[in-house]
N, C-alpha and C positions, 0 to 999 in steps of 0.2 A: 763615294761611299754609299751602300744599304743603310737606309735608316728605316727603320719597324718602327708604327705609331700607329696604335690598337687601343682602343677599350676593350676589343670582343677579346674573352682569356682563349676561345679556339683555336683565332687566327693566330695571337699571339706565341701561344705555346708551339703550334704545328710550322710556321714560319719561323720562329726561330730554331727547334730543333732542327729544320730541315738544314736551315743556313751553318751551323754546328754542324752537323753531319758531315757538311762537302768544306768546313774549313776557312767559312766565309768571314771577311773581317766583316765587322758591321755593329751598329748602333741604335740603340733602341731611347724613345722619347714617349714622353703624353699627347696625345691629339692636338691638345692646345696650347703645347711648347712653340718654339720656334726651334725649328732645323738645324743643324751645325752647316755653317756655310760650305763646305766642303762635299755638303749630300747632290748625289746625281739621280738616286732615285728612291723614294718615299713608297714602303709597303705598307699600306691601311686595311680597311675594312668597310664595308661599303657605307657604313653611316658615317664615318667621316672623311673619304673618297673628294668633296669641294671642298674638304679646308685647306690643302697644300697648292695655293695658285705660284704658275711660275715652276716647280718644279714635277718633274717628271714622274705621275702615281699610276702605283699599279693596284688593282683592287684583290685581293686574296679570299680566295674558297676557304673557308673553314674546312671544307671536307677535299680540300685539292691542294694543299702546301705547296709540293712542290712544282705545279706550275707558275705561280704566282713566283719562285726564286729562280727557275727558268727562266721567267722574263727579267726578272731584275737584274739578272747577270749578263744577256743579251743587250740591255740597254747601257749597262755598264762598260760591255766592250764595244759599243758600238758596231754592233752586226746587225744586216739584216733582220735575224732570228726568223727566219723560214724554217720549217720542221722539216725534215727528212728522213723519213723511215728508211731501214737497210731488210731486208728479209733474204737469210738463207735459208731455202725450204729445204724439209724436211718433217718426218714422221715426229719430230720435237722442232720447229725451225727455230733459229736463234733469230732474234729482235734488237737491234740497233737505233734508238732515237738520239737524234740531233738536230740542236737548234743553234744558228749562228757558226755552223760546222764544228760545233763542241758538243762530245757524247753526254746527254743528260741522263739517258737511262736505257738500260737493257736487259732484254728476259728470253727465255727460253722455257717455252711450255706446248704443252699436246697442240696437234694441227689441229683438230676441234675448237680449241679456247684462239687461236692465232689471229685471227681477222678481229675478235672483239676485243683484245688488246690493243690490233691497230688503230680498230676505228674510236677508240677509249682515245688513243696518242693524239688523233690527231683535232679531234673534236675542240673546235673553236680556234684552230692554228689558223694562222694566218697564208696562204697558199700551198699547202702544204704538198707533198709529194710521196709516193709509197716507193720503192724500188726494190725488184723482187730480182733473186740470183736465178739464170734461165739452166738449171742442173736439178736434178730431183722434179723430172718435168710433170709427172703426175699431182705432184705435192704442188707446185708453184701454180701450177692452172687451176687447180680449187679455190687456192687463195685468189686468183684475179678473177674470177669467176665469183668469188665471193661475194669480192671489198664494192661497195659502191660509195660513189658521190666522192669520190678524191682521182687524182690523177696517179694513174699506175703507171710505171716504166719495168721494161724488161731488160735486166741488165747481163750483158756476158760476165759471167761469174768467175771465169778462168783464174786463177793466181790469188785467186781473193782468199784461200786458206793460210793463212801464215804458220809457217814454220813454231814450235811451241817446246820451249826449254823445260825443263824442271820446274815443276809444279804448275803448270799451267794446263795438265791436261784439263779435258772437257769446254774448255772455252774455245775450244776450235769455229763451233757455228755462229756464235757471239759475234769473235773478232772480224770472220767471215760477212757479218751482216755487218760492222761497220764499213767495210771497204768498199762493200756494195751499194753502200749509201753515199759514196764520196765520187762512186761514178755514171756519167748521166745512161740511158739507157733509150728504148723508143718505147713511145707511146702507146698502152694497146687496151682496149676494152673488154677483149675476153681473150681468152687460149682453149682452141680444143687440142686437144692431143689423143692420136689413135693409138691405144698402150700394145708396145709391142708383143710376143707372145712370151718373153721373158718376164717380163712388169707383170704379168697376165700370171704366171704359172708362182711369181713369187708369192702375189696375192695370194691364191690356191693353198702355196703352203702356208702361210701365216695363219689363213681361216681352220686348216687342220691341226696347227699346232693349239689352237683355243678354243677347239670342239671339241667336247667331251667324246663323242660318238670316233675322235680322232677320223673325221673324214672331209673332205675339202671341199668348197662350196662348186657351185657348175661355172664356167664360163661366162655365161650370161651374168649371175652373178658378181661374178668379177673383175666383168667389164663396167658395170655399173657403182662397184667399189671405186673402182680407175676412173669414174666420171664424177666422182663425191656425192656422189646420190647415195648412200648407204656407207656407214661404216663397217667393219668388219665382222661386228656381233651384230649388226642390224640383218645382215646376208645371212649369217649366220640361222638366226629364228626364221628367217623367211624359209631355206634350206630345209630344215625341220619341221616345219609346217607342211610344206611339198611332201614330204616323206611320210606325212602323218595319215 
């Protein structure tokens, strides 16, 4: 059993809603209670963090809940609890965290914000691991090109889109990053990738679809989109500036 034992009202209110949220049985006491025999692991708060000798405490962020129930559930099932990110890249890529091989959280947001999500996940994991889908190869090489100070895998992504019934569109890149994250991958420090003249001309039109002047940036330009040195309105100004 979770047992919550706080003075601080932060931790207590943000630790228990979180546990409410996922459904979590659990119990809550005063610092200077005694436990229910039955507790496997005690969520506190850093000032009273040395009064639970003997059983298993996790100390809780007032500003980070739901790590602190992350762990208390990995130690409850007895996992590991290694972190393992899934990343399906993409111009939005879907984000798959896992600790203990249970999904604890996933996101989907612009390839701009994606690396500071990861490196938000993994910050303070214990060995953690990132594993990116090797598809959408422009997009995945930014991200590993990005991410530093964790271990990156490059994973064949093939098959990882699952099939999606009735009412599940849009979780396509989600479900795709959890599967990614379940398969090992190799090792790699960086990705250059030469964008072919396709990748190259799609760019091209994207930057003319959001140019007022409706005209498309140069090559060069767009190689260096294809290299994450610029985004697409960043070329964009530069483009207009050239012209100016």
């Amino acid at each position: 059993m979770i047992v919550v034992a706080t003075s601080d009202f932060e931790v207590y209110h943000g630790v228990v809603t979180e546990l409410r949220d996922r459904s979590v049985t659990f119990t809550t006491v005063e610092p200077d209670e005694t436990v229910p025999d039955r507790t496997a692991v005690v969520v506190t708060d850093a000032d009273n963090a040395a009064t639970f000798d003997g059983v298993a405490t996790i100390v809780a962020d007032p500003d980070d809940p739901r790590r602190a129930v992350d762990q208390a559930l990995t130690t409850i099932r007895g996992e590991d609890g290694r972190t393992v990110i899934g990343v399906d890249p993409g111009r939005k890529p879907g984000i798959a965290v896992l600790n203990g091989g249970v999904v604890v959280a996933a996101f989907q947001v612009p390839l701009a914000d994606a690396v500071d999500v990861i490196e938000r996940e993994v910050r303070d994991a214990a060995t953690p691991v990132v594993r990116i889908g090797d598809g959408s190869r422009l997009h995945g090489a930014r991200l590993v090109n990005d991410l530093e100070d964790v271990r990156v895998e490059l994973v064949d992504e093939t098959g990882t889109t699952p099939y999606l019934g009735t009412g599940a569109r849009g979780m396509e890149d989600v479900l795709a990053a959890v599967n990614i994250a379940r398969l090992e991958g190799e090792v790699v420090d960086s990705r250059e990738i030469e964008p072919t003249k396709g990748e190259l001309q799609l760019i091209k039109d994207r930057s003319r679809e959001r140019s007022d002047r409706n005209r498309a940036i140069d090559e060069m330009l767009a190689r260096r989109v294809a290299a994450g040195e610029l985004t697409i309105d960043e070329a964009l100004a530069e483009h207009r500036g050239d012209e100016e």
